[in-house]
N, C-alpha and C positions, 0 to 999 in steps of 0.2 A: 562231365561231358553231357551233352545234352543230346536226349533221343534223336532220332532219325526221322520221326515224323512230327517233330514238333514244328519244322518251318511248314508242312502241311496242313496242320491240325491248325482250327480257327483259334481263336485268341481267347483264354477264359472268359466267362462271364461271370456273374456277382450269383445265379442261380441255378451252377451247375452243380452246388454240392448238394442242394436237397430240392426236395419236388417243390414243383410249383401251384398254386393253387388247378388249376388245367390239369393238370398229371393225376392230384388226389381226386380229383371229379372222375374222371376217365378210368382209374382203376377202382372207383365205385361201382361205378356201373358195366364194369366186366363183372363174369359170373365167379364167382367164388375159387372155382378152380383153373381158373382163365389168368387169375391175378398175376402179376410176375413181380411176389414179394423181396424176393433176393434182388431183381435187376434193380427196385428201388429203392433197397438198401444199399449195397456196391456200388451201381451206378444210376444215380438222380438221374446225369445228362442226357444220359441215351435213354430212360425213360419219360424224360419231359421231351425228348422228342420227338418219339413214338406218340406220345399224347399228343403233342401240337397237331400230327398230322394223319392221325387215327380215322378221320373222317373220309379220307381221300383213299381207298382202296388200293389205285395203284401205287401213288405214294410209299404207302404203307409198303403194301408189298417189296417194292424195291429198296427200302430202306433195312425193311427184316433181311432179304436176303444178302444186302451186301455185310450184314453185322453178322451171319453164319455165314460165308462164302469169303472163302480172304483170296480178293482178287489182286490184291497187290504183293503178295509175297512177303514172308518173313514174320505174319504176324504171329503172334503169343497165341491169343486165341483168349474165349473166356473159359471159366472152369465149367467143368459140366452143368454144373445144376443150372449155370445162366443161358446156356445151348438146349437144354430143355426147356426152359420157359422163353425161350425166342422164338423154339419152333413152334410150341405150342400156340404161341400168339398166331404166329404167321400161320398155321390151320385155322384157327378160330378165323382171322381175318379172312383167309382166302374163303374157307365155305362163305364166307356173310355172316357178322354179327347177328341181324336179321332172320336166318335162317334157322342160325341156333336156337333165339331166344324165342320162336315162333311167330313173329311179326312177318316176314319173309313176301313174297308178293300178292298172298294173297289180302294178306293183314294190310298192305299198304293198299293194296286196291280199297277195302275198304272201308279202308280210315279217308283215302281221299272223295269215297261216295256219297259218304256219310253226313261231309259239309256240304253238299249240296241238295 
């Protein structure tokens, strides 16, 4: 019998079982204890697309929360250690990348002063 969210769930792709080049770049340059090794191991898919859309804050955000928040009822859920490294993203993410790594506005202020 086939799941219940399979006519929901998009249709495989050829690179959802392991990461994509974009996904290993992205969890390079998270910080060490930022990485979410287990989601990459488990689950590639939901970490390639986390990666694809790492850049767009909001995005991101609502993507992290709808994979901790089961808004449709009935789900499994993932096992803890992948609920830790989701949230953990999703704090990293919401402070700012930026903020963390110490770049944050004023580093950008001037980085962009600097070219001129």
């Amino acid at each position: 019998m086939a799941d219940s969210w399979d006519v929901v769930r998009r249709p495989p792709r050829h690179n959802d079982e392991a990461l994509t080049g974009t996904a290993r770049l992205w969890l390079r340059k998270l910080p060490a204890g930022r990485r979410p090794q287990r989601l990459c191991t488990l689950y590639p898919r939901i970490a390639n697309r986390i990666a694809w859309i790492w850049r767009d804050a909001e995005l991101t955000q609502a993507l992290l929360d709808d994979l901790l928040v089961d808004r449709r009822g009935g789900r499994a859920g993932f096992p803890k250690a992948i609920v830790v490294e989701l949230r953990r993203l999703r704090d990293y993410s919401e402070r700012g990348a930026d903020a963390e790594s110490g770049v944050g506005y004023f580093g950008t202020l001037r980085h962009l002063l600097s070219r001129h």
